[in-house]
C-alpha positions in Angstrom: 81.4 -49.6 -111.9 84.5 -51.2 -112.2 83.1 -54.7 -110.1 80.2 -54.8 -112.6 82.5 -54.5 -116.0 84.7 -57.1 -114.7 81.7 -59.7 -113.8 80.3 -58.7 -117.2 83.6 -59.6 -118.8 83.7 -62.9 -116.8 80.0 -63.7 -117.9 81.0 -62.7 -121.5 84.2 -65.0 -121.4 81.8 -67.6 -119.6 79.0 -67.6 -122.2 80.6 -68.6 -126.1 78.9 -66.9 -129.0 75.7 -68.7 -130.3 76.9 -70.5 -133.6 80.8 -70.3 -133.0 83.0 -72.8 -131.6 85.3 -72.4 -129.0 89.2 -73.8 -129.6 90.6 -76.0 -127.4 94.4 -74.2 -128.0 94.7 -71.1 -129.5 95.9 -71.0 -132.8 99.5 -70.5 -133.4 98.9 -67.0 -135.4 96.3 -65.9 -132.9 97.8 -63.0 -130.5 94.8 -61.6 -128.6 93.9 -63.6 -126.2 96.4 -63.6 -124.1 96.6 -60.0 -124.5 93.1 -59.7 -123.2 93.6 -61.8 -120.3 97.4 -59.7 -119.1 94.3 -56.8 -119.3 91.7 -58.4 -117.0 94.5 -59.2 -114.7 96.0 -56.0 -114.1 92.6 -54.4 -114.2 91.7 -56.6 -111.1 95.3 -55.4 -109.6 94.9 -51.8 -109.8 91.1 -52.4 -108.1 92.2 -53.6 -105.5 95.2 -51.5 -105.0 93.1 -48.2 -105.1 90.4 -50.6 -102.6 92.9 -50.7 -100.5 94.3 -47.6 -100.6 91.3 -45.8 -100.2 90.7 -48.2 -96.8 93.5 -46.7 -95.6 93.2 -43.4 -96.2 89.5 -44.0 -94.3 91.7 -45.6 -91.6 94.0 -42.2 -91.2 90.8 -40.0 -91.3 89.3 -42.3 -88.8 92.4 -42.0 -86.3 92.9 -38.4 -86.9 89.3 -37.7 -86.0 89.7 -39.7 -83.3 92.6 -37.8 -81.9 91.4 -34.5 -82.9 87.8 -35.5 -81.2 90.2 -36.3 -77.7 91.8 -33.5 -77.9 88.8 -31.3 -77.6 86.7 -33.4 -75.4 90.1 -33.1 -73.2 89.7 -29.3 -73.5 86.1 -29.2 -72.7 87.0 -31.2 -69.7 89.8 -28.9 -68.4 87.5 -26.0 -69.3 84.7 -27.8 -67.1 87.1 -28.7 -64.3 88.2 -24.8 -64.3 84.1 -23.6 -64.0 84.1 -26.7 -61.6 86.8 -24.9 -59.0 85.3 -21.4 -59.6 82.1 -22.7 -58.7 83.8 -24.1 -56.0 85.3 -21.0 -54.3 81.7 -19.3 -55.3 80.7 -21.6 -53.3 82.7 -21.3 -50.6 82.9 -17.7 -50.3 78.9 -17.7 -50.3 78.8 -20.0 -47.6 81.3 -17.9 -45.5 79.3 -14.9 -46.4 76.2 -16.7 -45.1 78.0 -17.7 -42.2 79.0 -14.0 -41.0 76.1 -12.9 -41.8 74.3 -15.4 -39.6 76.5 -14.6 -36.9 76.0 -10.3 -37.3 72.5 -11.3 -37.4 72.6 -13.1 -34.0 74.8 -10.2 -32.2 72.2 -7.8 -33.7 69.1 -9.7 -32.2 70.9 -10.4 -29.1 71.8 -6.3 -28.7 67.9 -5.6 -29.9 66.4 -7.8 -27.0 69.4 -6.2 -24.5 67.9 -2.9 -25.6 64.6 -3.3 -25.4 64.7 -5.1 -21.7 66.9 -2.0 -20.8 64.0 0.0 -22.5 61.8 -1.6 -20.2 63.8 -1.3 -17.3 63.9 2.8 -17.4 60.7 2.8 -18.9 59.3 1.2 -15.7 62.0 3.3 -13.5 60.7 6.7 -14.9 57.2 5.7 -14.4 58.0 4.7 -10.8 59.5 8.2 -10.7 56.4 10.0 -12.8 54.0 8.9 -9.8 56.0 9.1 -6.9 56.2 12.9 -8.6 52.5 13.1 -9.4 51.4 11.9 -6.0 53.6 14.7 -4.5 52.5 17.1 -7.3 49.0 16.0 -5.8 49.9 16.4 -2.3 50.9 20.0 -3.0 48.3 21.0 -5.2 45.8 20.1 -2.0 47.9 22.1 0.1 47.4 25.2 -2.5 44.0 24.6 -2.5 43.5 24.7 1.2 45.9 27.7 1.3 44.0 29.8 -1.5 41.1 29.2 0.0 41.8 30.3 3.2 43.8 33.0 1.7 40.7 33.8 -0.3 38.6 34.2 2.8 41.3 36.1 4.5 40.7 38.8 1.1 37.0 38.6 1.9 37.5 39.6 5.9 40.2 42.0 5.5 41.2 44.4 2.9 43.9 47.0 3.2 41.5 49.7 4.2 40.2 47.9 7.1 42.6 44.9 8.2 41.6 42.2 10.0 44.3 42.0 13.1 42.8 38.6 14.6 43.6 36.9 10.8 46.7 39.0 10.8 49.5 38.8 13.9 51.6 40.2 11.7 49.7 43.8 11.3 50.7 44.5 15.3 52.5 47.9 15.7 56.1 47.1 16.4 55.8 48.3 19.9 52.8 46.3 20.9 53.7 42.7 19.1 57.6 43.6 20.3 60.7 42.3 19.2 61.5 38.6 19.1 64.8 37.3 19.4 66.3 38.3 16.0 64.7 40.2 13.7 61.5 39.5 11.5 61.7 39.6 8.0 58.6 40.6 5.9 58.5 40.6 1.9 56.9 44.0 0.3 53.2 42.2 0.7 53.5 42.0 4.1 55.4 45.0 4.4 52.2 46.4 2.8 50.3 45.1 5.2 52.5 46.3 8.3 52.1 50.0 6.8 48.3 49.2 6.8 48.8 48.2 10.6 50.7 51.2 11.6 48.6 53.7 10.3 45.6 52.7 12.5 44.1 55.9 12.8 40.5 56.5 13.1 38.9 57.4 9.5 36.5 59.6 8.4 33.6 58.1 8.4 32.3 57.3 4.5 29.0 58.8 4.7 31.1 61.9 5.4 32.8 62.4 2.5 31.3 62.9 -0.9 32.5 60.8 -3.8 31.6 60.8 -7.5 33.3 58.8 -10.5 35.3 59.5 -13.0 34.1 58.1 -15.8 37.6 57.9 -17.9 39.5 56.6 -14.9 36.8 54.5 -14.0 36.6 53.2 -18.4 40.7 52.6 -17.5 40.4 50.5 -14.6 37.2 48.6 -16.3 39.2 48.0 -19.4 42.0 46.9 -16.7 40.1 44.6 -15.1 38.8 42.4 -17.6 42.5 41.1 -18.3 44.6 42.0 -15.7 48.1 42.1 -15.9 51.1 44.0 -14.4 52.3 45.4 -17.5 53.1 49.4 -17.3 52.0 49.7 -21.3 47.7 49.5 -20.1 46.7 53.0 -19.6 45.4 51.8 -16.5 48.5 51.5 -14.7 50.7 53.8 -17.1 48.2 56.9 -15.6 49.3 55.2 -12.2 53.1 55.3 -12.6 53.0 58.1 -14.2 50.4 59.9 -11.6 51.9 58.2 -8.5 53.7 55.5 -8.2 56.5 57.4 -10.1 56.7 60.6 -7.9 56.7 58.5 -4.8 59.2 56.3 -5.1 61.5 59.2 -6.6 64.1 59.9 -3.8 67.2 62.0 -4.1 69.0 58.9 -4.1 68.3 58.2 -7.9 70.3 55.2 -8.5 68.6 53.2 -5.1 65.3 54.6 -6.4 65.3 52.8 -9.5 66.5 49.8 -7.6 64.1 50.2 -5.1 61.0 50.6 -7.7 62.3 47.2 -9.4 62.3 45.8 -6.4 59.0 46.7 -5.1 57.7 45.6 -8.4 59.1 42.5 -8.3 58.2 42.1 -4.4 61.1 41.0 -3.7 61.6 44.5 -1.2 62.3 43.6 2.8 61.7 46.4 5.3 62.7 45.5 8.8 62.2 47.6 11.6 65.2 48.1 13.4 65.9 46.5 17.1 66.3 48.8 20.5 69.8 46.6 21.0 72.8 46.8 19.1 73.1 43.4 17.4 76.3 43.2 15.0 76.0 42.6 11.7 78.0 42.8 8.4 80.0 46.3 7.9 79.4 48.6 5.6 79.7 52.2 5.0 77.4 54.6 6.6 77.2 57.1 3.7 76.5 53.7 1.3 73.7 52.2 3.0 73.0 54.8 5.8 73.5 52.3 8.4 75.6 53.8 12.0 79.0 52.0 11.1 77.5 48.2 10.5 75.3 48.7 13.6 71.8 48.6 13.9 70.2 51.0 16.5 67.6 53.3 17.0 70.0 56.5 16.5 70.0 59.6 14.1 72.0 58.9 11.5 71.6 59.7 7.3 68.5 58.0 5.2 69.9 55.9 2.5 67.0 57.3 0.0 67.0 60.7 1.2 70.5 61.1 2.1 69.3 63.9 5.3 69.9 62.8 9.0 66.7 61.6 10.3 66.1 59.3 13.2 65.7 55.4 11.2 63.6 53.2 12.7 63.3 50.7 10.0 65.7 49.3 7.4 65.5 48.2 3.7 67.0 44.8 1.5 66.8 44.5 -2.0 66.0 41.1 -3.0 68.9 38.4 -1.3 71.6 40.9 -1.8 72.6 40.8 2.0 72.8 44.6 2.2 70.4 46.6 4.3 69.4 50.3 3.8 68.5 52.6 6.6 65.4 54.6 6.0 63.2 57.8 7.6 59.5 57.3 8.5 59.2 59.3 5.5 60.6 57.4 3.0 59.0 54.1 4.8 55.5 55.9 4.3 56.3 56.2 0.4 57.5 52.8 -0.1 54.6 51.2 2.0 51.9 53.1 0.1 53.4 51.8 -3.3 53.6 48.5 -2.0 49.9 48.9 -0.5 48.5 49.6 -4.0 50.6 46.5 -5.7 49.5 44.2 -3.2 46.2 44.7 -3.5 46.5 45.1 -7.5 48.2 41.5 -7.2 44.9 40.0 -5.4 42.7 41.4 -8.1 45.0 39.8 -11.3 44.9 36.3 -8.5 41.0 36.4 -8.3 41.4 36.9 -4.9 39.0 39.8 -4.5 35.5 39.2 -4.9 33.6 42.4 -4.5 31.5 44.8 -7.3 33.7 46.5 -9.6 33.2 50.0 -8.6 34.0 49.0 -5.1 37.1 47.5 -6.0 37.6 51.0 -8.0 37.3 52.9 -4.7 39.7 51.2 -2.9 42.3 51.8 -6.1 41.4 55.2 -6.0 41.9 55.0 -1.6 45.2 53.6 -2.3 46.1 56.4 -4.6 45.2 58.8 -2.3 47.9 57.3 0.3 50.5 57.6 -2.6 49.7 61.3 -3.0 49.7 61.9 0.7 52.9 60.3 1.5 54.0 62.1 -1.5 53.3 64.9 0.0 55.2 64.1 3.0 52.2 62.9 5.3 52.7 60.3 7.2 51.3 58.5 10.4 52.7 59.5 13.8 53.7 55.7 14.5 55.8 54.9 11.2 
């Protein structure tokens, strides 16, 4: 504004008024020119003062925006370099990381493939082992077979009411088959078998004697025989015990009864018959096992089960004790009837006896007969 009144001023000065003239020299009572012109002139002074003035206050702004704008780009820089070195040690601690994990990974596969070859190695070993067992596990179960069945055809030729003595050495009477060096030792299946043996006297014929059924022992041993089992809760063989097998195996001696019936139950009984020489054995008491001072002879001395002085021809162990037990041919008779009716009883739950039921009833009721007798205090001249 101030540019454009000055040049208007200078254009008024410039152009004279239409129909005036301009004087050459100011009149001597004329004043206000030169009062107009001191004006202009310090108009155009202060102009340019406040031009300049206001050029260097740009120039102050200018340099103060410049060093404020430094300031912060210099902070953002720092700030960036900071970020810059975390990032850094991110960085580095990241790749560490990876690093260590790289390396557990490694040990971990290597330990996995160690594992699994040592897998394979006892995987292979125990198979190895498996049919080297299986092939022996086959070998034996052909040498069951081929026992069983010539055990089965033994059953078939020979029961114990009529033994076969050409299948069975063992059935001899002591003093035919005589004594080998030693002693024999017979479990309570053979011993059965030896009372069978012994008491080879000549029966009544069958079609002598006349024989009916009872039908509710008969229903019993039916009901038996379906599933049998040697458990004394069937009323089968709970009659049995109760009937027989109780009362003969019940000795004064009631402590080495019960031990006795266990054992003959368990057939795990040894009787022995006892040698013409004296061979020394173990001693033991007389009165405890009823043995002549810890030898073994042919002497009177006192039955173990009975505890009277009777002439012992046979002795007793229970199981693998070691001990031995003198016993009377009465007491032998008992416990060799009992053992009689289990052995058979045992083929039967096997499937070792293949007859008709009601024979197989018969020959139960046969060996019951034998328990009564012996019972009773009958026995065979030879036991």
């Amino acid at each position: 504004m101030r540019r454009g009144q000055a040049s208007f001023e200078e254009d008024s000065q410039k152009q004279p008024a239409v129909g005036h003239w301009k004087p050459l020299m100011p009149s001597k009572g004329s004043k206000e020119e030169p009062e107009t012109g001191c004006q202009d002139a310090g108009g155009v002074d202060e102009t340019q003062s406040t031009e300049q003035l206001n050029v260097s206050r740009l120039r102050s702004s200018s340099v103060e925006i410049r060093e404020k704008g430094s300031e912060f780009l210099k902070e953002e820089l720092h700030k960036a370099q900071k970020e810059l070195k975390l990032k850094d040690k991110e960085c580095e601690r990241l790749s560490k990381v990876r690093e260590q994990l790289e390396q557990e990974l490694e040990e971990l596969t290597a330990s996995l493939f160690e594992e699994a070859h040592k897998m394979v190695r006892e995987a292979n070993t125990k198979q190895a082992a498996s049919e080297k067992q299986l092939r022996e596990a086959r070998g034996k179960i052909d040498m069951l077979q081929a026992e069983v069945t010539a055990l089965k055809t033994l059953v078939i030729t020979s029961t114990p009411s009529s033994p076969n003595r050409e299948l069975h050495p063992q059935l001899q009477s002591p003093s035919k088959a005589g004594f080998r060096k030693g002693h024999g030792r017979n479990k309570s299946t053979s011993s059965a078998m030896v009372s069978a043996a012994s008491q080879n006297v000549t029966p009544e014929p069958v079609s002598h004697e006349c024989k009916e059924v009872d039908s509710i022992l008969f229903a019993e041993f039916q009901a038996w025989k379906e599933s049998p089992t040697l458990d004394k809760s069937c009323s089968f063989l709970d009659r049995i015990y109760r009937e027989d097998v109780g009362p003969c195996l019940d000795f004064t001696k009631q402590e080495l009864s019960e031990l006795v019936r266990v054992a003959v139950e368990e057939n795990t009984l040894t009787i022995e018959p006892v040698a013409s020489q004296t061979l020394p054995v173990m001693k033991v008491s007389a009165e405890e096992c009823g043995g002549p001072n810890g030898f073994r002879s042919q002497i009177v001395t006192k039955c173990a089960l009975s505890g009277l002085p009777r002439t012992c021809k046979h002795r007793i162990m229970l199981g693998d004790s070691g001990n031995y037990y003198y016993i009377s041919p009465s007491c032998r008779a008992r416990i060799t009837a009992v053992c009689n009716f289990f052995t058979y009883i045992r083929y039967i739950q096997q499937g070792l006896v293949r007859q008709d039921v009601e024979l197989m009833y018969w020959e139960v009721m046969r060996l019951r007969r034998e328990m009564s007798l012996a019972k009773l205090g009958f026995y065979p001249s030879e036991m």
